[in-house]
C-alpha positions, 0 to 999 in steps of 0.5 A: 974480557967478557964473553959474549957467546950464547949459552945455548943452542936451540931448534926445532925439527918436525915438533921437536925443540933440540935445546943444548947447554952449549959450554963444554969447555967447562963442563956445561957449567950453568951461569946466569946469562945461561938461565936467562937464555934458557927461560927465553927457550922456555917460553918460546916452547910453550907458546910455539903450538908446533913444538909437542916434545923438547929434547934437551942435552950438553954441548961435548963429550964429557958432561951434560951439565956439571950444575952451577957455575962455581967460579961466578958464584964466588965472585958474586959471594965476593961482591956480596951478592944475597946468597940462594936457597931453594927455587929461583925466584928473583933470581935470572932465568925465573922460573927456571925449569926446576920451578917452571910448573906451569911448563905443558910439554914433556922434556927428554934428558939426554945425558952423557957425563957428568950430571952433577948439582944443578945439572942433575936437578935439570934432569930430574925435572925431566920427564923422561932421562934417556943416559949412556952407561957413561953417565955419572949422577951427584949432588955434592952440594953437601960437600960445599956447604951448599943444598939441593936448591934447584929442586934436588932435595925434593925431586930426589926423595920423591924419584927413590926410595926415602933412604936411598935418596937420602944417601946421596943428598946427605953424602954427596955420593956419585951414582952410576947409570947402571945403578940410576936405571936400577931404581928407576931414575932413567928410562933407558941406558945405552951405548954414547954412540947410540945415545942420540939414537935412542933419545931420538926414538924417545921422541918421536914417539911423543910425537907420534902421539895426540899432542893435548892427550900427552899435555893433559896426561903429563898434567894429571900425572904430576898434579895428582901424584901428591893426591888421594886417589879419589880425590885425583879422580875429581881434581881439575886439569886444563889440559883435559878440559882442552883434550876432550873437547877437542877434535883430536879426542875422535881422530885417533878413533876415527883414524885407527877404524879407517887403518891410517895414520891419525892427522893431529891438529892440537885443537 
């Protein structure tokens, strides 16, 4: 019997794209009819100049997302599908997020439960993780003679310190919001009944925001990370290419010296 429900829920609000991985009966396992649907999500916030933020979360009270969706991958093993490694080039849904670095919009986490394998590697290609203190986070992959493909063996060590992250991808330990948020892997952990709440401060904030500031500041931040300093300073980011000669890059200052609110319009 096949099962024809989408995978995910998406809507957009006052700039924001609500995205939801929709399977809490099994714990927001992503399939491949999910990463087809969201590379759809995807491109659909990148060409909506409406959409300045995305908010993205799992559907139930017991996970974000518990990663790949084991039970199609042995059946794909058993019908002798090619096996994956790192990325998900030729794979359904490419580029998913983990490799979508052509993405311009921030995307906030909102994580409750389990956010395991895949799951964690979609929050930690994330621009900001917003968790409740019941928030679990893993790669066991190493437990199932898997790896980090989605980006977990690169994001991890990059996000912590070397040998802390490396304990977790080598031992496929769990980590804890509270330890998560004491090396800096989340921005912010709270209560589950004010989750919602806070992510949605989160939000709007970015909202609040000049939309091509935040798309050229995202950009220069991830394209630079890697760089000498002298070399980030001379680089070349499009977005700041678009921002400076842009009408937002006076309105701000021209708002703030006549005290009102500033009238973003993205050009």
């Amino acid at each position: 019997m096949t099962d024809d429900r989408t995978r995910v829920r998406y809507e957009k609000k006052e700039h924001v794209a609500h995205v939801t991985l929709d399977r809490p009966e099994v714990l927001n396992a992503m399939d491949l009819r999910m990463h087809e649907e969201l590379a759809e999500i995807w491109d659909d916030v990148e060409a909506d100049e409406d959409v300045r933020a995305v908010l993205l979360t799992g559907a139930g009270d017991r996970a974000f997302s518990v990663g790949q969706d084991l039970k199609e991958r042995a059946r794909l093993d058993r019908e002798g599908a090619p096996l994956t490694t790192f990325g998900s080039h030729g794979q359904p849904g490419w580029p998913r997020l983990t490799d979508r670095f052509t993405l311009s919009k921030p995307v906030v986490a909102q994580v409750h439960g389990y956010a395991l394998g895949g799951g964690f590697e979609l929050a930690l290609a994330c621009d900001l993780i917003i968790a409740s203190d019941q928030a679990v986070f893993a790669l066991p992959e190493a437990r199932l003679g898997l790896i980090p493909g989605a980006g977990g063996a690169f994001r991890l060590v990059r996000q912590l310190p070397q040998k802390i992250a490396m304990g977790y991808l080598l031992t496929g330990r769990r980590m804890s919001a509270e330890t998560a948020l004491r090396y800096g892997l989340v921005n912010e952990v709270v209560t589950a009944d004010r989750l919602e709440e806070c992510a949605g401060e989160w939000t709007k904030d970015l909202v609040r925001s000049a939309p091509l500031s935040v798309r050229a500041i995202r950009e220069a931040a991830l394209k630079s990370v890697d760089m000498p300093l002298e070399q980030a300073f001379t680089a070349d980011y499009s977005w700041e290419e678009r921002r400076r000669r842009s009408s937002d890059a006076v309105e701000g200052v021209r708002a703030f010296t006549e005290k009102r609110a500033p009238l973003w319009t993205g050009r």
